[in-house]
N, C-alpha and C positions, 0 to 999 in steps of 0.2 A: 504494500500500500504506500501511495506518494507520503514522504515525511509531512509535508504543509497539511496534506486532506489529513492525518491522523493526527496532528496538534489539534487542529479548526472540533474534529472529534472528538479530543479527550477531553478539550476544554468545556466544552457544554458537558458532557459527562460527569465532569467532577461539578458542575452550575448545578446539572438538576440534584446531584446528592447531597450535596452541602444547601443547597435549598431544602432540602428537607431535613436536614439536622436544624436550621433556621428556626422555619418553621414550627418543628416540634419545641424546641427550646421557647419560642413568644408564646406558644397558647398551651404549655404544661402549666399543671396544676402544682407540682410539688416544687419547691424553692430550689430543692438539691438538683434540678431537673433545668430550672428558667433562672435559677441565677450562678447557679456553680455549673451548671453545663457540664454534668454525670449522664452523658451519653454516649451515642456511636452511630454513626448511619453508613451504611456499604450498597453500593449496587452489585450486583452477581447477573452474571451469563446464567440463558437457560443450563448449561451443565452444572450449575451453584459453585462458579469458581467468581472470588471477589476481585471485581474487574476495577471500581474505584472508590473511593472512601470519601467522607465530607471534610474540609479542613479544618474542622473542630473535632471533638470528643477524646476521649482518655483511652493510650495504648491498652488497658487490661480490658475494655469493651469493645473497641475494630478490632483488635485482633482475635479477640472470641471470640465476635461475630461473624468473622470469615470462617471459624466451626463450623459452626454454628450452620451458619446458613447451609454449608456445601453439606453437615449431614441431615438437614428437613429436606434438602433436593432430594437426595437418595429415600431417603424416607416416604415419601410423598410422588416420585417420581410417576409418571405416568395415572395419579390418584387425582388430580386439581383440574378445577374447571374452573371458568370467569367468577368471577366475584368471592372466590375462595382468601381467606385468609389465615396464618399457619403461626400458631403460641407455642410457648414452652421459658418455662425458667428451672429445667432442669440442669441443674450445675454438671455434669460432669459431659455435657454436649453442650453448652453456651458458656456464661462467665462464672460461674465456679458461685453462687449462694443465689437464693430465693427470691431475692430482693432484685435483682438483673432479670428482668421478662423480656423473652426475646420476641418480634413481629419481624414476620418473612410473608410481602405483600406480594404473588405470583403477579406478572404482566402477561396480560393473553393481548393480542391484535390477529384481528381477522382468525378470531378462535383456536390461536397458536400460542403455546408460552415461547418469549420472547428473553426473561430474563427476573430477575427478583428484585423490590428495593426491602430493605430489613432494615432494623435498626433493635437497640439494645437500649434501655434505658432504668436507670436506678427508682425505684419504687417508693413509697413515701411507706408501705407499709404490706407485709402481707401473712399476718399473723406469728403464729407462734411466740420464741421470747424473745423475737425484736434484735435491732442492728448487735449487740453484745456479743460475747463471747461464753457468755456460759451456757450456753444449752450443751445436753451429754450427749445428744448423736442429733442425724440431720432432723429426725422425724418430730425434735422439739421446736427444731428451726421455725416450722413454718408450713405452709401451703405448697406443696411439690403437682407441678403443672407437668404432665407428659405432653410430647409433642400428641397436637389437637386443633381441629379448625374452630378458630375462635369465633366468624365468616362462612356459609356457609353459600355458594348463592348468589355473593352480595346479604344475604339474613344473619343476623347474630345466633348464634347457637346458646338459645335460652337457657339449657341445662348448662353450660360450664358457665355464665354470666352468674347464675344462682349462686352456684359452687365457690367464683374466686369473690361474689357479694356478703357471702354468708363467711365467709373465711379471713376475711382480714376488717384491721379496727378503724381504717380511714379509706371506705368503698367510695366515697366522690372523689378522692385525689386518685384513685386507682382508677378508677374506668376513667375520669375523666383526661389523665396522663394514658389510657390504654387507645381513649379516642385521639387521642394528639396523633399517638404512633401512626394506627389507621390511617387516618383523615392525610398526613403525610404522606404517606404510602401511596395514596390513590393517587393525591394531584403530582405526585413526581414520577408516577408509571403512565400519565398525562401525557406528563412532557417527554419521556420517552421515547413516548408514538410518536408524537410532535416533529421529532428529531429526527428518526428511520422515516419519516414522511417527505422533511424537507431533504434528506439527503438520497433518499433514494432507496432507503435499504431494504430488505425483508425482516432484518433481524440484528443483534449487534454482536452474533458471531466471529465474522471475519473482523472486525473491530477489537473485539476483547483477545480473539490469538493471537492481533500482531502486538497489542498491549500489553498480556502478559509474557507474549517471548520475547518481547524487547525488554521490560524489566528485568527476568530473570537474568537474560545474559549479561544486561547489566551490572546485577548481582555479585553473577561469579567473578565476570572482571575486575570488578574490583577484589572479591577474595583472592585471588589470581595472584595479584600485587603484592600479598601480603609475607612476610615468609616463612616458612613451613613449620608446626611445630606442635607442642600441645605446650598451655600457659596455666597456672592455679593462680584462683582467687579464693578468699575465705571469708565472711560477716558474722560477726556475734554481736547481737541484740538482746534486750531483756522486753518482754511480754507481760502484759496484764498477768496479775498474779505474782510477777518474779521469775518465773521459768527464763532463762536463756538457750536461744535458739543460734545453731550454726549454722550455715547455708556452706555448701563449700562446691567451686567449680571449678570444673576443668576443660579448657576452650581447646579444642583440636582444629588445629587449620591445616586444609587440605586444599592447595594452592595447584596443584593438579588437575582434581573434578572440581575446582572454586565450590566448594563446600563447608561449613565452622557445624562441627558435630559439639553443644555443649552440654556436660555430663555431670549433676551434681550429687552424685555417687559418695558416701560418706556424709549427707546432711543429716539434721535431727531426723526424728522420729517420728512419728504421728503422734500428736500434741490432745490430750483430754476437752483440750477444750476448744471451742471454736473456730479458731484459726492456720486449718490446716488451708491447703490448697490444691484445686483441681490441677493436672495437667494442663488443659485449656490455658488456663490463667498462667501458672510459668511458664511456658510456651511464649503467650502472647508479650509478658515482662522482656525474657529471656530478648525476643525476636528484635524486641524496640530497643535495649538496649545495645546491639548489637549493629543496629541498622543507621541508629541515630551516629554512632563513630566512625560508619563504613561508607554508606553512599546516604545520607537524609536528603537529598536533593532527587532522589530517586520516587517516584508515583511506590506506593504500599499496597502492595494488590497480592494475588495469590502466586502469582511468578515469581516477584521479590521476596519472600518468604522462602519460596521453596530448598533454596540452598541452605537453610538456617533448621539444622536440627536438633532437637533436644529430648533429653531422656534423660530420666529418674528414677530410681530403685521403689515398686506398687510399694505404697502401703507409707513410703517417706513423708516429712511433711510438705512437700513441696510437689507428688503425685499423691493424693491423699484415695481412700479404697474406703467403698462403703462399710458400714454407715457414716465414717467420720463428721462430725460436725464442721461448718464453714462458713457459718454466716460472716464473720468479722475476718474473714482471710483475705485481706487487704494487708492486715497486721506482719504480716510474711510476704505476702504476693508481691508488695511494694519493693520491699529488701533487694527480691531477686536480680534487680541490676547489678545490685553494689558489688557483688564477688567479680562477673563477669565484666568489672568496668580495672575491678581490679587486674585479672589477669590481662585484659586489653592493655593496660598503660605499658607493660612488658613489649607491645608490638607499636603500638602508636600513642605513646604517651602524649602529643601533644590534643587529641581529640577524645579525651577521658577527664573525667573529675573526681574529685576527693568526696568520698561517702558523706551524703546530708543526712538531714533526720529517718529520712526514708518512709515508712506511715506515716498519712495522714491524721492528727488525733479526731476521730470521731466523736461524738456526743447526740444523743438521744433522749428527749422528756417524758414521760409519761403521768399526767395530774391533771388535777378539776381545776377546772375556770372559777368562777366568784360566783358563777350562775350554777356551780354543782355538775356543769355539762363533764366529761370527761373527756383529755384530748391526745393525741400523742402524735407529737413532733415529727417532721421532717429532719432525717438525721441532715447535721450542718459541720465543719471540716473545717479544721486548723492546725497548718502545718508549719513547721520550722524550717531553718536555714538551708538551701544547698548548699554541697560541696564547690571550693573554689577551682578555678579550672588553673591549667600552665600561665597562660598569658592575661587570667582575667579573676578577679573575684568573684566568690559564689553570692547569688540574690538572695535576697534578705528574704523570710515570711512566704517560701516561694512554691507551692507541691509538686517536688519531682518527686517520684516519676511520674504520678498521673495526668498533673497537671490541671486538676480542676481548680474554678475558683471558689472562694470563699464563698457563704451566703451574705448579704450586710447586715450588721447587728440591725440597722432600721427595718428590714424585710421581718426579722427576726420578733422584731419586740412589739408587732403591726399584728404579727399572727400567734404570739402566745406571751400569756402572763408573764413575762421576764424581763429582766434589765440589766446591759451592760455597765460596767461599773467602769473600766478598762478595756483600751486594746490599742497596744502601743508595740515598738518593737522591744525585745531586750538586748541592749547594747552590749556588747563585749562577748556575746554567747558564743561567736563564730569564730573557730581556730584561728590562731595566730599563721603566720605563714607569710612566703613571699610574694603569695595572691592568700588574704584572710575566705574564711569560711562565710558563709552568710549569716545571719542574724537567726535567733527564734522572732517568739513573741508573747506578749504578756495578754490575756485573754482574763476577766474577773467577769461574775453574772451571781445574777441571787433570782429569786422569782417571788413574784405577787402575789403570792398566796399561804391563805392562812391556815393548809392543808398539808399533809406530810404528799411527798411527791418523792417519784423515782428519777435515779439518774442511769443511766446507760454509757459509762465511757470507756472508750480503749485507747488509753494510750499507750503510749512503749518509749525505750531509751531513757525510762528513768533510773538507770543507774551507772549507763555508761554512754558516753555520748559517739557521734559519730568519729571514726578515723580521721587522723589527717594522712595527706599523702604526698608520698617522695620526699621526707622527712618536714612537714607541714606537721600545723600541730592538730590536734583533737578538737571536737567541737565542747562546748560545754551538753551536759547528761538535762532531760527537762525534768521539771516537777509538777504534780497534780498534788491539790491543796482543797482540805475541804474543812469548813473553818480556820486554819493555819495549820492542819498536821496534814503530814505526809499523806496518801493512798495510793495503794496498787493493788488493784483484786481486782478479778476477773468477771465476777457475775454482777448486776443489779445492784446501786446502791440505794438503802432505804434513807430520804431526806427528809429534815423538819424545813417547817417554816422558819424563815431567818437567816439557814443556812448559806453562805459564801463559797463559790469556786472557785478559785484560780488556778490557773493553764499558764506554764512557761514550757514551750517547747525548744527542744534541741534544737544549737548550732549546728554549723554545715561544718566540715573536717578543714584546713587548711592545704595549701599544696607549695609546697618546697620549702627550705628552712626560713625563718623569720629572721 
């Protein structure tokens, strides 16, 4: 295909996906949703291979969602008719916990499938015991969705509408964030047709092969470059509760078949409590981290991936084996760059950075209004420092690896009884170094109420802060404060009225001596 005709192509391709990441993000119900932008939107070839991504969302949801999708294809294949629409927030074939529902909107033209738009997005709620970490296996979690036409027709499929109505404690932010997806779906498989209308096409086949064979080979050439070897990284982190978790990689590059096999062979364990991790989800970590130092200038689709393999010993925390619990496996998922950025600096030290805080610290409410009503939160995210880079400081307050943003405390305190006291950065937290670490930040809240109410938080790195690196110093360790004493535990905290929290999250690691 002419180079000119397949840019003029790719470039409306990534307009109409990222028009639907857009879109779902202005008319979501859930904050985590419309103002932190905890999504993912991918278009898929009729074969469910992920042909382009929108230029928002967070690598542990595109990258699941290219699973994702490619196995509801197989699933479903030759089973869908017009107006069909295909759910699941089965973690261990989409993004690894209950709270990620996945939608895969079929495109039929001229009564032919054509190709898929999907998208993955974070849940404000869907029962069980909520964003935390303490439930004992997944079936505490929550509402487990098998792949199911949600769509039936174009008709909603009354019985599973009952099912996920009757199953979770905030059913308008859920169906209403379920219609976002929907409603997305349709007007970008719109324009679609639109586009194989104006250009001529039957379908966007020949389209997506020379896209994804042009990425891939892009891919390998660049591992090609690289030279030959196998490199180790290591991460130790401390976890709600106290537990310290290792992750440990081992980066094999194969500059031959331009291949990076990465193996974290020797990690923890499977963890009691929540935050284990799907394969999907390391995977998708794994891939970003990997990609972001090699070619990021490269389209993310199912070609570019493909040279990027990873593997994990079943049952580890990082490929977690039913039942294990997973809601809160963010707590780990996020980590999984840090090892493999580690043994990266060994080959391209100058497109690497020094370990940051790594999770996000979550937070979840659950308490009555003044009116008696009972309510429960959109979980809301607060992250600390990155690591500093060679030639550059790490950003202050900043969530890598996901990359979402914050909710604003004003969103915040419009939709539940609470109020910020603080939120400021903490100065000095960030390794010292010849590029320093980035900053945490200072987070204080109480709530309005004269009722005892629940907290829900995971943080982590409270006892040992991020690396620094290539003799860069350390970041400073955060703390979680409720009234002024220390906390770290893993399940549910029971609060009085009165009660004060304070959030100082981790500095980002420094990188080279100071």
């Amino acid at each position: 295909m002419d180079g000119i005709e397949l840019e003029i192509l790719w470039s409306n391709l990534i307009g109409i996906v990222s028009e639907q990441a857009k879109a779902l993000q202005r008319i979501a119900f859930s904050p985590i949703v419309r103002e932190a932008g905890d999504l993912a939107s991918g278009l898929f070839d009729a074969r469910g291979r992920m042909v382009a991504q929108a230029n928002t969302g967070t690598p542990g949801h595109i990258n699941s969602l290219a699973a994702a999708g490619e196995s509801l294809h197989k699933l479903f294949d030759g089973k869908l008719v017009p107006g069909d629409i295909v759910i699941t927030n089965d973690p261990w074939m989409s993004a690894g916990h209950f709270f990620d529902i996945t939608v895969l909107c079929p495109i039929f033209w001229h009564e032919r499938l054509i190709g898929y738009i999907g998208s993955t997005i974070h849940h404000t709620d869907i029962g069980g015991y909520g964003i935390g970490a303490g439930a004992r296996d997944i079936h505490e979690e929550g509402l487990w969705i098998p792949p199911a036409k949600l769509y039936e027709s174009g008709e909603p499929n009354a019985l599973l509408h009952e099912i996920i109505g009757r199953n979770v404690r905030t059913p308008d932010n859920v169906f209403g964030d379920l219609a976002a997806q929907v409603s997305g779906g349709r007007a970008c498989a719109e324009r679609l047709i639109a586009l194989c209308r104006r250009h001529g096409l039957q379908d966007i086949e020949h389209v997506s092969d020379e896209i994804i064979a042009r990425s891939e080979e892009a891919t390998r050439r660049a591992i090609r470059a690289l030279p030959a070897g196998v490199w180790h990284g290591d991460c130790r982190f401390d976890v709600p509760g106290g537990d310290v978790i290792e992750l440990k990689a081992a980066v094999n590059i194969d500059n031959e078949a331009g291949e990076v096999l990465i193996d974290f062979a020797g990690s923890s364990g499977a963890s009691p409590l929540g935050i284990n991790v799907v394969m999907n989800y390391t995977h998708a970590y794994a891939t970003f981290a990997v990609r972001s130092c090699l070619n990021p200038e490269q389209p993310n689709n199912y070609g570019s991936l493909a040279p990027i393999k990873v593997a994990a010993p079943k049952g580890s925390i990082v490929n977690a084996a039913y039942p294990s619990p997973l809601n809160a496996r963010h707590v780990v998922g996020m980590f999984v760059p840090m090892p493999i950025l580690k043994a990266l600096h060994q080959v391209m030290p100058d497109r690497v950075l020094a370990e940051g805080s790594g999770a996000v610290w979550t937070m979840q409410i659950q308490g009555k209004r003044a009116s008696g009503e009972a309510f429960t939160s959109s979980m809301f995210n607060y992250s600390g420092g990155m690591g500093a880079r060679m030639t550059k400081p790490g950003p202050s307050a900043t969530c890598y690896p996901t990359g979402v943003a914050a909710v604003p405390v004003e969103i915040l305190e419009a939709a539940l009884p609470i109020v910020f006291d603080r939120r400021e950065l903490r100065p000095g937290s960030g390794g010292r170094g010849r590029q320093p670490g980035g900053d945490g930040q200072v987070i204080a809240f109480h709530m309005l109420t004269d009722q005892p109410w629940l907290l829900n938080a995971v943080p982590s790195r409270l006892d040992r802060g991020p690396d620094g690196l290539a003799g860069g110093e350390d970041g400073a360790a955060g703390r979680f404060l409720v009234n002024g004493v220390s906390m770290s535990q893993a399940g549910k905290i029971a609060m009085k009225a009165g009660d004060h929290v304070v959030l100082e999250t981790p500095g980002g690691g420094g990188f080279g001596p100071f």
